[in-house]
C-alpha positions as CSV (number, residue, x, y, z in Angstrom):
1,X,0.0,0.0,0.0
2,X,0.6,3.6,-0.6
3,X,0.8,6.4,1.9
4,X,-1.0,9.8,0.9
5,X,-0.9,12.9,3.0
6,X,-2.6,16.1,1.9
7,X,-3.2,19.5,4.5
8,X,-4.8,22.3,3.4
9,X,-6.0,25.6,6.0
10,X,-9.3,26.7,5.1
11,X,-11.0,29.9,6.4
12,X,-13.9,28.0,7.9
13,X,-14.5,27.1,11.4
14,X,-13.8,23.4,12.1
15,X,-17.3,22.6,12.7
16,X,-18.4,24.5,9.0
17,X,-15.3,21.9,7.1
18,X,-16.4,18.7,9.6
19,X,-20.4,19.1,8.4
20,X,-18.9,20.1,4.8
21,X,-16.9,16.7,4.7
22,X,-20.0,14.1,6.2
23,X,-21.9,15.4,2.7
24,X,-20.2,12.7,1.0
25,X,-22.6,13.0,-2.5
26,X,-20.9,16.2,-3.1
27,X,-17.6,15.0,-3.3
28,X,-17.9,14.9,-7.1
29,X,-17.9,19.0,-6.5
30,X,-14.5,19.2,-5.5
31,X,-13.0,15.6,-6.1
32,X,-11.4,14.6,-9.1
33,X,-12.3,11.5,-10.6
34,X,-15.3,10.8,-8.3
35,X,-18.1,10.3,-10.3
36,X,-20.8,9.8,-8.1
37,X,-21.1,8.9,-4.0
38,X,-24.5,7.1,-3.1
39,X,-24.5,7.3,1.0
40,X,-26.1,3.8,1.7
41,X,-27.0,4.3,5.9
42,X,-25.4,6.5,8.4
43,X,-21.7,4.3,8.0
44,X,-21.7,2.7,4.4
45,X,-21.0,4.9,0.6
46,X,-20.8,3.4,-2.7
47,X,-18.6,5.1,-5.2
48,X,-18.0,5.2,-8.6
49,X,-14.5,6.5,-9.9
50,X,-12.2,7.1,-13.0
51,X,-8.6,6.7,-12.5
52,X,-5.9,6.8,-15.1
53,X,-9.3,6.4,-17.8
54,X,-10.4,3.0,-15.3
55,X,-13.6,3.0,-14.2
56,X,-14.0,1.6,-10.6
57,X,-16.9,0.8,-7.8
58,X,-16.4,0.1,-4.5
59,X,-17.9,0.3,-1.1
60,X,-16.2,2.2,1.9
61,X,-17.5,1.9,5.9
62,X,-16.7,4.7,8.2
63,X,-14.8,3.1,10.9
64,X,-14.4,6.2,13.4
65,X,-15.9,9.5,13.3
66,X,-15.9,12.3,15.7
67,X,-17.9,15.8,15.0
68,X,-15.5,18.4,14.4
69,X,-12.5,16.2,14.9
70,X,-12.2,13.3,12.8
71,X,-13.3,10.8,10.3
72,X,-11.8,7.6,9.1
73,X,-12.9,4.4,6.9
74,X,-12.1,1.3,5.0
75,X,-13.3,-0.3,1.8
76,X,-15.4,-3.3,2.3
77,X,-16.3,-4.3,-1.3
78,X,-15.3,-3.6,-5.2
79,X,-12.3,-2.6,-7.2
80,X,-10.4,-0.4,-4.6
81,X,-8.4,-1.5,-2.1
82,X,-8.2,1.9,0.9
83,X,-8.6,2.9,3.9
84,X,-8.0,6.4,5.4
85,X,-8.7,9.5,7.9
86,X,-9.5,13.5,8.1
87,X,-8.8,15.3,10.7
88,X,-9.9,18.7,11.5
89,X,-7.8,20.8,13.3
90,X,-9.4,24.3,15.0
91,X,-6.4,26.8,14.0
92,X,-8.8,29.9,15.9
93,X,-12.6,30.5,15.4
94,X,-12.6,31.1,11.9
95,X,-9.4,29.0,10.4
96,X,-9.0,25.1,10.4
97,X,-6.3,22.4,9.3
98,X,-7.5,19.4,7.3
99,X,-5.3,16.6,7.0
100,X,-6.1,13.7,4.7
101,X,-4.2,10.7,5.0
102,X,-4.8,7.8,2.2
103,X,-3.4,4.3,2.1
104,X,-4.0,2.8,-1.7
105,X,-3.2,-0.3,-2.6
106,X,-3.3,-0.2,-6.8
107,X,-5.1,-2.9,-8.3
108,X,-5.2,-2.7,-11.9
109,X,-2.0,-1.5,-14.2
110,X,-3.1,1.8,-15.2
111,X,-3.6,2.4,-11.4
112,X,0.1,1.2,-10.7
113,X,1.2,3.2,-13.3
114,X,-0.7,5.9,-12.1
115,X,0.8,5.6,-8.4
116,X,4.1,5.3,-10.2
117,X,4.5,9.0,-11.6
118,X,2.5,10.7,-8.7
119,X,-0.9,11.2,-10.5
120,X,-2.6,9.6,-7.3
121,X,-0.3,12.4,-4.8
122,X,-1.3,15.3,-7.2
123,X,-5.2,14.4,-7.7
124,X,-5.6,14.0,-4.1
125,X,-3.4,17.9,-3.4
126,X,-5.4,18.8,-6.1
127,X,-8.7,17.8,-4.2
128,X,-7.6,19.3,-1.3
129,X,-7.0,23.0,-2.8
130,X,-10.7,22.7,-4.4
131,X,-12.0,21.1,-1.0
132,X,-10.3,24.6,0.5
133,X,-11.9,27.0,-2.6
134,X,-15.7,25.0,-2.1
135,X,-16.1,25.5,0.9
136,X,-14.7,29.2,1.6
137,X,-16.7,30.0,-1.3
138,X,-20.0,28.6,0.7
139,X,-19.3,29.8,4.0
140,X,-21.2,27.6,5.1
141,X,-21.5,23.9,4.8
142,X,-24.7,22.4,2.7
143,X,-25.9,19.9,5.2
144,X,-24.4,18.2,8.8
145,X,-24.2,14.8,10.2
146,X,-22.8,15.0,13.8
147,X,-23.3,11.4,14.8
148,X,-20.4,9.2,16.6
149,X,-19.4,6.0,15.2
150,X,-16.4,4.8,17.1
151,X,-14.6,1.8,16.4
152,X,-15.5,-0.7,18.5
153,X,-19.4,-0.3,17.3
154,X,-17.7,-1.6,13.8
């Protein structure tokens, strides 16, 4: 597998980036190569991606999630092999820190190749600067979900 690690300040308080993040069917705003994100229940997403021209589907299952603090998953199904965490980090009242950290393990050979010449480190910088320009252009996040899911409940 393949470490990722992405930080980007946004001029949001942590609890306007947190609710942004939990409206995972609007990833395809600010996420490249995400086509779609169908949020299943309160812990399960399906996604549909295109990688390097591959189309892929898989399922993810938040694993840990904190409001304002933190949310992490695993895939559980389909194409992509991943598991990985946000963290939000309260910089004052109106500045936050979002980490992303992404372990990939590439399937298929354009995915390898791919991961080989960085495509996967600069799509996922690159998602973090639009994450950054989507929701300080808001202001304000679309829609919340502020429930716990802690790990030992998975």
């Amino acid at each position: 597998m393949s470490t990722v690690t992405e930080t980007v300040d946004v001029e949001v308080p942590a609890r306007t980036a947190y609710n942004q993040w939990t409206q995972f069917e609007e990833f395809p705003n600010f996420m490249e190569g995400v086509e779609k994100v169908v949020q299943l229940d309160d812990r399960r997403n399906h996604w549909t991606t295109k990688v390097a021209g591959a189309r892929r589907e898989f399922d993810t299952e938040i694993v840990d999630q904190l409001p304002d603090e933190r949310i992490a998953w695993r895939t559980t199904s389909g194409d992509i092999k991943q598991m990985g965490m946000v963290r939000f980090q309260s910089l004052d009242a109106g500045r936050t820190r979002v980490e992303l950290v992404i372990e990939i393990e590439s399937e298929g050979l354009a995915e390898k190749a791919a991961e080989t010449v960085g495509v996967i480190d600069r799509r996922v910088k690159g998602d973090m600067q639009r994450f950054k320009q989507y929701i300080e252009h808001r202001a304000q996040e679309s829609g919340a979900w502020r429930g716990r899911i802690r790990p030992e409940d998975v």
